[in-house]
N, CA, C and O atoms as CSV, one atom per row, in Angstrom:
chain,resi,resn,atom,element,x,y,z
A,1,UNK,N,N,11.696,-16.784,-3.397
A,1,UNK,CA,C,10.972,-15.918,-2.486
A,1,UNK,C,C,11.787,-14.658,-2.245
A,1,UNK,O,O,12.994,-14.610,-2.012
A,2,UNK,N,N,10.970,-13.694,-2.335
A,2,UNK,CA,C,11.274,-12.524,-1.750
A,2,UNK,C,C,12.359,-12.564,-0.012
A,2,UNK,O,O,12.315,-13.288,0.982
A,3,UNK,N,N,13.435,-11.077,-0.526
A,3,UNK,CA,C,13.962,-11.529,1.171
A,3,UNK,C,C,12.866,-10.474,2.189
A,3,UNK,O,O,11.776,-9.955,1.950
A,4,UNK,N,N,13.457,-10.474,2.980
A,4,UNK,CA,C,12.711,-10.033,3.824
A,4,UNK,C,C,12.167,-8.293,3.919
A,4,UNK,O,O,12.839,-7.375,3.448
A,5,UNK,N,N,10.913,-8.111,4.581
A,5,UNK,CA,C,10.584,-7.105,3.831
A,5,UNK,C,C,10.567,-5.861,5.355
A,5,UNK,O,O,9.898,-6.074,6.366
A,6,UNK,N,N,11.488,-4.585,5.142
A,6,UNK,CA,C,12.044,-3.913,6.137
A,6,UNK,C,C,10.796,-2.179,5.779
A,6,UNK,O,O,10.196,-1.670,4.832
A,7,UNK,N,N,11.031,-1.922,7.234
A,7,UNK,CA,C,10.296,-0.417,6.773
A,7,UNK,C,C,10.458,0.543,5.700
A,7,UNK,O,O,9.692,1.251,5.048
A,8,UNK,N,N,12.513,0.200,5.751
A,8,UNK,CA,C,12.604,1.511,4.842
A,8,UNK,C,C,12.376,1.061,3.323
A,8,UNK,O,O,12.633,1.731,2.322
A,9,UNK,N,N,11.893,-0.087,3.375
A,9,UNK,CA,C,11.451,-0.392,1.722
A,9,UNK,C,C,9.932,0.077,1.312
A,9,UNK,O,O,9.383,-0.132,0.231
A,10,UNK,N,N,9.438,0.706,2.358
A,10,UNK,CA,C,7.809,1.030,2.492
A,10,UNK,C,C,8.243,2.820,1.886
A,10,UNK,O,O,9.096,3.605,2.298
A,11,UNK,N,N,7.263,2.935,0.814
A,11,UNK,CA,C,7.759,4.726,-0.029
A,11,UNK,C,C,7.082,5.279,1.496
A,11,UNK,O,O,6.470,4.597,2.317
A,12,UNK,N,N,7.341,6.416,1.546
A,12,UNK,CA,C,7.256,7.377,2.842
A,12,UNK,C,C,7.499,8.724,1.885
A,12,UNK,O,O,7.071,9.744,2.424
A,13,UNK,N,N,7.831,8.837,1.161
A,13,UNK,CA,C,7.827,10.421,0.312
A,13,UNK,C,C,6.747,11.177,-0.111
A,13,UNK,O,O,5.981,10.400,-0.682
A,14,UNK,N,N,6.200,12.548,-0.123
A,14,UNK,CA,C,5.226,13.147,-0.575
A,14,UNK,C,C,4.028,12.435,0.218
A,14,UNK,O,O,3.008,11.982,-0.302
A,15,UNK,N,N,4.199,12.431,0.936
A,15,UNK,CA,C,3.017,11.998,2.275
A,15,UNK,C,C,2.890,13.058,3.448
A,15,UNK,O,O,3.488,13.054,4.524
A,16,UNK,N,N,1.722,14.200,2.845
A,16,UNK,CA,C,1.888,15.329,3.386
A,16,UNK,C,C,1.897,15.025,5.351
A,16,UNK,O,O,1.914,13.937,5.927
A,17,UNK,N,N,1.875,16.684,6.073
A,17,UNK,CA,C,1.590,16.028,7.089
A,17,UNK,C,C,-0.273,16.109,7.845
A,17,UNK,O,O,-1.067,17.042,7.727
A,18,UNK,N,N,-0.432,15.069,8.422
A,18,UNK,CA,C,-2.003,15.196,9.057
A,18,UNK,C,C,-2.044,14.750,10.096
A,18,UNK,O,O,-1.034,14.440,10.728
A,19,UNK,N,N,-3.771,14.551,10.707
A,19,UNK,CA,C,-4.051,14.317,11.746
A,19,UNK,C,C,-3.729,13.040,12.335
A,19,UNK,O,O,-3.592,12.080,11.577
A,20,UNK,N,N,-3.577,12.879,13.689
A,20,UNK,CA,C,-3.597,11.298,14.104
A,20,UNK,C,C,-5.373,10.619,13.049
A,20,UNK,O,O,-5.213,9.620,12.348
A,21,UNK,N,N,-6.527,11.141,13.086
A,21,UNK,CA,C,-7.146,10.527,12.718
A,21,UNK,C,C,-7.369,10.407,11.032
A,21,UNK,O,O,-8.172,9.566,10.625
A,22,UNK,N,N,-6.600,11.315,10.013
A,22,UNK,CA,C,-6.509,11.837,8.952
A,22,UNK,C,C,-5.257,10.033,8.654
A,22,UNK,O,O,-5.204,9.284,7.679
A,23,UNK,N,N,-4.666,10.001,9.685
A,23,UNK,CA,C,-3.272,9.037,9.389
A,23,UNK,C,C,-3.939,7.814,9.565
A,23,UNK,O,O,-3.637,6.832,8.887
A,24,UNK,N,N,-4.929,7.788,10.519
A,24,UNK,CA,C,-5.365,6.206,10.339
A,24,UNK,C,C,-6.658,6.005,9.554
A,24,UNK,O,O,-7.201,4.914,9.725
A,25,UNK,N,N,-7.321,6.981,8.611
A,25,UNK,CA,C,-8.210,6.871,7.685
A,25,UNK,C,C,-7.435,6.292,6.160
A,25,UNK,O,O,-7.994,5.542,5.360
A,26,UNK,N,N,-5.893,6.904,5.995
A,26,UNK,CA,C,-4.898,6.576,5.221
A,26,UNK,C,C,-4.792,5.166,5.364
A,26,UNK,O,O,-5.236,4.425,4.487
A,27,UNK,N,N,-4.253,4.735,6.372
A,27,UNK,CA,C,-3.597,3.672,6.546
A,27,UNK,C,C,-4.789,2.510,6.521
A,27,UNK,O,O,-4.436,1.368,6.228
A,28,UNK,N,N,-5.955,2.724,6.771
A,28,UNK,CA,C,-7.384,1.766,6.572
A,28,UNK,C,C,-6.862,1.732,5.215
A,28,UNK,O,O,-5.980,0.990,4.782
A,29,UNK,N,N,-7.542,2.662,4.575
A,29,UNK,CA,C,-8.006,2.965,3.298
A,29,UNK,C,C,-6.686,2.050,2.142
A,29,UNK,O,O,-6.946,1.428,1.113
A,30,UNK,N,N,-5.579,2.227,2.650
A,30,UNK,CA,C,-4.856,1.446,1.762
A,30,UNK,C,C,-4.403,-0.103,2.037
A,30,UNK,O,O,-4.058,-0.970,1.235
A,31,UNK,N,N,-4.506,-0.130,3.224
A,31,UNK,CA,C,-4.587,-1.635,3.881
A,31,UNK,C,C,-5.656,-2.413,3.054
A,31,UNK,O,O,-5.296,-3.465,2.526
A,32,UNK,N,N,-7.326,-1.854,2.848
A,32,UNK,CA,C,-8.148,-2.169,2.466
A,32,UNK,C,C,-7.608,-2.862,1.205
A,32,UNK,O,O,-7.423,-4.078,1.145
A,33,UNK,N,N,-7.281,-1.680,-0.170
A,33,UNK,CA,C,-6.912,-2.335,-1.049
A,33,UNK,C,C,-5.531,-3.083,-1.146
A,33,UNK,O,O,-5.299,-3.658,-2.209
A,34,UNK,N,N,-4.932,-3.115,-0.505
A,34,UNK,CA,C,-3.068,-4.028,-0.554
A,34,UNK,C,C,-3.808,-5.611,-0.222
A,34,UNK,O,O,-3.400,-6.555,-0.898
A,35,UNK,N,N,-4.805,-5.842,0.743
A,35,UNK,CA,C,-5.292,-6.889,1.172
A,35,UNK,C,C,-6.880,-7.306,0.335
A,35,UNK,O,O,-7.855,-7.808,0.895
A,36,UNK,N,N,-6.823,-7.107,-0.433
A,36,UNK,CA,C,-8.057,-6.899,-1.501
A,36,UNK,C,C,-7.523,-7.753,-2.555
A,36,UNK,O,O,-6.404,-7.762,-3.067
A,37,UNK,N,N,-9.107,-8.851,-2.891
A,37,UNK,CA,C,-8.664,-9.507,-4.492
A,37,UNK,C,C,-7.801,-8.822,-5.001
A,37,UNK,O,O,-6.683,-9.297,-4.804
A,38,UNK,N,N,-7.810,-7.342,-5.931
A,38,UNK,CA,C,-7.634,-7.590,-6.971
A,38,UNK,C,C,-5.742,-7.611,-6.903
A,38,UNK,O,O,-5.151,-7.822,-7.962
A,39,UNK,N,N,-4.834,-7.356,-5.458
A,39,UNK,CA,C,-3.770,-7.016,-5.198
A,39,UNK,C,C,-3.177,-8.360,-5.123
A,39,UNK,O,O,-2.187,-8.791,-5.714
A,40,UNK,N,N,-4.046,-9.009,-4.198
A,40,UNK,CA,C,-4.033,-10.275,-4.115
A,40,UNK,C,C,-3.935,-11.267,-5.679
A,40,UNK,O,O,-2.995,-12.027,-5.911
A,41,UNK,N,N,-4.664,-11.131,-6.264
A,41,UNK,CA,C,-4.401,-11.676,-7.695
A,41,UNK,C,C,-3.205,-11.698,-8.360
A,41,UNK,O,O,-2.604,-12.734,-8.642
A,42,UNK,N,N,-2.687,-10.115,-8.728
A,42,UNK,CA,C,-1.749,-9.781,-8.774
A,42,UNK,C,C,-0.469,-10.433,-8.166
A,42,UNK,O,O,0.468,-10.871,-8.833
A,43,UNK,N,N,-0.571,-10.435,-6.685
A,43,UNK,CA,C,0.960,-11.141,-5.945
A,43,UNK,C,C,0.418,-12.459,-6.439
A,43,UNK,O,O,1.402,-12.846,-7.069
A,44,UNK,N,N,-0.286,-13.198,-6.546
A,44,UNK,CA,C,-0.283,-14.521,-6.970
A,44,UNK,C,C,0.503,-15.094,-8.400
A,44,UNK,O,O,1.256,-16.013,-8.721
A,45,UNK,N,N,-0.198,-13.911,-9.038
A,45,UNK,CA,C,0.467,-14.402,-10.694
A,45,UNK,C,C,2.276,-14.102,-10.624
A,45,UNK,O,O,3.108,-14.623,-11.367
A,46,UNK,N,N,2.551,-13.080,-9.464
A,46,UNK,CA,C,3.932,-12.770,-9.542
A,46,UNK,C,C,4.596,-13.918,-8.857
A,46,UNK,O,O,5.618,-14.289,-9.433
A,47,UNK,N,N,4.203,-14.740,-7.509
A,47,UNK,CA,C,4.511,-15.161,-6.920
A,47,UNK,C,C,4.290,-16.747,-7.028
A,47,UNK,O,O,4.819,-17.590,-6.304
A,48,UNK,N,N,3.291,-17.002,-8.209
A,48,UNK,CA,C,2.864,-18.505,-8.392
A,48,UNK,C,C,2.314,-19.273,-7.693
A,48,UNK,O,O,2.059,-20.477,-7.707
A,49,UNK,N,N,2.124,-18.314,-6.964
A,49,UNK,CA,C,1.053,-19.522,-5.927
A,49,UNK,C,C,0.053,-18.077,-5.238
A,49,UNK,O,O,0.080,-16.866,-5.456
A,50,UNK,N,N,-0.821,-19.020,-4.284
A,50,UNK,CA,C,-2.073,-17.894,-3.663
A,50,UNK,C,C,-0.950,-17.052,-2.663
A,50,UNK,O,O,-0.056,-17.671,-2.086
A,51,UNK,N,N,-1.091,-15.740,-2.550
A,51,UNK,CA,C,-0.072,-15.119,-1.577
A,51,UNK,C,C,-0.729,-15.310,-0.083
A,51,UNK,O,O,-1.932,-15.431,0.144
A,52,UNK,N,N,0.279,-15.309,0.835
A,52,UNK,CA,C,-0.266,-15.021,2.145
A,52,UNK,C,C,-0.947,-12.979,2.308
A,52,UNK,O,O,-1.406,-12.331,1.368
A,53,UNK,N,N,-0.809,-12.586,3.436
A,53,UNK,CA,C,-1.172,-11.165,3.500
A,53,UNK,C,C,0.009,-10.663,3.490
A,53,UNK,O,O,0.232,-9.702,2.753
A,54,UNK,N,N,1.186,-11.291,4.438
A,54,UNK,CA,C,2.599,-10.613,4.121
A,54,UNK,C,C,3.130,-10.802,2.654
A,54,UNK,O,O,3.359,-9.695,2.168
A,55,UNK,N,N,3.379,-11.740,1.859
A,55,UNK,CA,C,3.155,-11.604,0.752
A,55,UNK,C,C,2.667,-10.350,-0.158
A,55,UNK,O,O,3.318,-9.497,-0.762
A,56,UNK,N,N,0.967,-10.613,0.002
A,56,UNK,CA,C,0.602,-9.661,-0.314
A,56,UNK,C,C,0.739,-8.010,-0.398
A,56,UNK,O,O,0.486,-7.225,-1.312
A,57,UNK,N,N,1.222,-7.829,0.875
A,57,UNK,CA,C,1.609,-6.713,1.245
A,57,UNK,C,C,3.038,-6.046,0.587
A,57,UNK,O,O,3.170,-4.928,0.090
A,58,UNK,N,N,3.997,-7.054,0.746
A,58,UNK,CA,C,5.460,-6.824,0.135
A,58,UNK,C,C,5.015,-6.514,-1.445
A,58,UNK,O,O,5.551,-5.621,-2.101
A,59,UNK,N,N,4.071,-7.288,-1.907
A,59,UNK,CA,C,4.075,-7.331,-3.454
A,59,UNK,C,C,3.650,-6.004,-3.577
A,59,UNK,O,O,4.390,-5.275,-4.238
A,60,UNK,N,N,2.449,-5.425,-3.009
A,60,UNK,CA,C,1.963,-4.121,-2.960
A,60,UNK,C,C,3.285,-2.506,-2.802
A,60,UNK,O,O,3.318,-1.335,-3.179
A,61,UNK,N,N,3.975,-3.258,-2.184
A,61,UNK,CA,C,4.859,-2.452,-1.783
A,61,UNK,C,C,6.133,-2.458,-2.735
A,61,UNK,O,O,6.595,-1.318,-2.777
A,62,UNK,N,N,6.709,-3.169,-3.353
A,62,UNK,CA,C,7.551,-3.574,-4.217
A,62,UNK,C,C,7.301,-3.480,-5.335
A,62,UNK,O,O,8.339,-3.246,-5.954
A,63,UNK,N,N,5.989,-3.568,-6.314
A,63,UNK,CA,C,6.080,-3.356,-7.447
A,63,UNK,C,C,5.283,-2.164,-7.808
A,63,UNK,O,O,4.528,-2.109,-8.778
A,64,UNK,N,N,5.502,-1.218,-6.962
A,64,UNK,CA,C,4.870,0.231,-6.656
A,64,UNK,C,C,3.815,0.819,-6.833
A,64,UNK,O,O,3.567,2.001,-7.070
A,65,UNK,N,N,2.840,-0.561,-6.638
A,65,UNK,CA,C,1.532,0.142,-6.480
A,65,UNK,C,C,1.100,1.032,-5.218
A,65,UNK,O,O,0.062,1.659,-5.007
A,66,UNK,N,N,2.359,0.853,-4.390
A,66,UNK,CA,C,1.806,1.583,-3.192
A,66,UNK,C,C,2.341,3.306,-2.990
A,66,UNK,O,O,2.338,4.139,-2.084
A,67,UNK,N,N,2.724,3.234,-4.253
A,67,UNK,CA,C,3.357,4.695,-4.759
A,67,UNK,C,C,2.338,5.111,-5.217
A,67,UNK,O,O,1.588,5.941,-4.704
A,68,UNK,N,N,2.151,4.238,-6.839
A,68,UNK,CA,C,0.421,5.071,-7.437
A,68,UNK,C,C,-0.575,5.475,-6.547
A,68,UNK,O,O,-1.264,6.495,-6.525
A,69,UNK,N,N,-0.525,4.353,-5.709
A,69,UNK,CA,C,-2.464,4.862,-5.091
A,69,UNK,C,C,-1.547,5.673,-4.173
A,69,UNK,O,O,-1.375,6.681,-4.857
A,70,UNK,N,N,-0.853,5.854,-3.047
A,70,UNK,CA,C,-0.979,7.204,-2.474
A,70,UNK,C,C,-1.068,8.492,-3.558
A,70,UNK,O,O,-1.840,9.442,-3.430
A,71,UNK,N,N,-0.443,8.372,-4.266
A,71,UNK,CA,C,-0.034,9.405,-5.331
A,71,UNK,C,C,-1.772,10.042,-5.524
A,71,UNK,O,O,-2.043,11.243,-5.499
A,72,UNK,N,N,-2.612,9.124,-5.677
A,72,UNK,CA,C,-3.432,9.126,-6.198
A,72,UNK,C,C,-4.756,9.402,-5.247
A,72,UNK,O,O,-5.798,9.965,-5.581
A,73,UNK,N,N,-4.516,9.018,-4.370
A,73,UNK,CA,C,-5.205,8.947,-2.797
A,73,UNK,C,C,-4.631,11.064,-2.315
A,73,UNK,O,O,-5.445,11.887,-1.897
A,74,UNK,N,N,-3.779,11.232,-2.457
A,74,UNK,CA,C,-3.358,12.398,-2.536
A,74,UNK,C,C,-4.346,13.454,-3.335
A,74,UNK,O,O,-5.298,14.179,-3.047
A,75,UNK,N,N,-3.564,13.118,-4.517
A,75,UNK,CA,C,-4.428,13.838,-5.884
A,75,UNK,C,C,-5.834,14.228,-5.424
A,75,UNK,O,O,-6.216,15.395,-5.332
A,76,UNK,N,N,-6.605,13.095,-5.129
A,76,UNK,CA,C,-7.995,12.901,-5.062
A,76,UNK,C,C,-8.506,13.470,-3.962
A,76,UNK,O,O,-9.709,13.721,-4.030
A,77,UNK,N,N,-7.759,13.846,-2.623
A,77,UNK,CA,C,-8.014,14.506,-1.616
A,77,UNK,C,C,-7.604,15.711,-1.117
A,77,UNK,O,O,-8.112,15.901,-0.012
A,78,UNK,N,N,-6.799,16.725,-1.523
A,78,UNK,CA,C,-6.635,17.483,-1.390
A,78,UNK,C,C,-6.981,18.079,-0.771
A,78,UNK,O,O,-8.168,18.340,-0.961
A,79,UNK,N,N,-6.263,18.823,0.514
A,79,UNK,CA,C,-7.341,19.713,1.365
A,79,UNK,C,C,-7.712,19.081,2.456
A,79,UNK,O,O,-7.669,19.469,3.624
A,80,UNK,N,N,-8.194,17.769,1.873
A,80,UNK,CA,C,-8.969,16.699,2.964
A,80,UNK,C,C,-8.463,16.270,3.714
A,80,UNK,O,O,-9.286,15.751,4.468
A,81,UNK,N,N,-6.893,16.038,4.259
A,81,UNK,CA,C,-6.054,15.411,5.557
A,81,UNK,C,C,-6.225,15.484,6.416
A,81,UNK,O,O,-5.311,15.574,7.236
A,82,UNK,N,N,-7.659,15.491,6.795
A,82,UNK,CA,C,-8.013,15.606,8.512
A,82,UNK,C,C,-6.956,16.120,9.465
A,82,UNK,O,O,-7.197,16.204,10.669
């Protein structure tokens, strides 16, 4: 098992700045997918068994999908940061 999973292991870089409501449309929006089959699948096959959500979450965060999709969540919005 994974050790324990701390803030500063969460990417925080190139995360322009926005609104209080621009920040919690972000933070839905990627919660949605970190806690979503297909992430979930993923931490399973890494982890060998069904993941919990913390699980889930660390895996999201650790094997840097949570780099791509902001990256990408970025890309795709431009402009848009409430």
């Amino acid at each position: 098992m994974q050790g324990n999973f701390v803030m500063e292991d969460a990417p925080t870089e190139n995360i322009p700045s926005m609104s209080d409501d621009g920040m919690v449309i972000y933070m839905r929006a990627q919660m949605i997918v970190a806690f979503g089959h297909v992430n979930k699948w993923f931490a399973g096959i890494a982890l060998g068994h069904s993941p919990s959500d913390s699980e889930a979450m660390r895996h999201w965060i650790t094997s840097g999908a949570a780099k791509r999709w902001r990256n990408e969540y970025f890309s795709n919005n431009k402009g848009n940061h409430h």
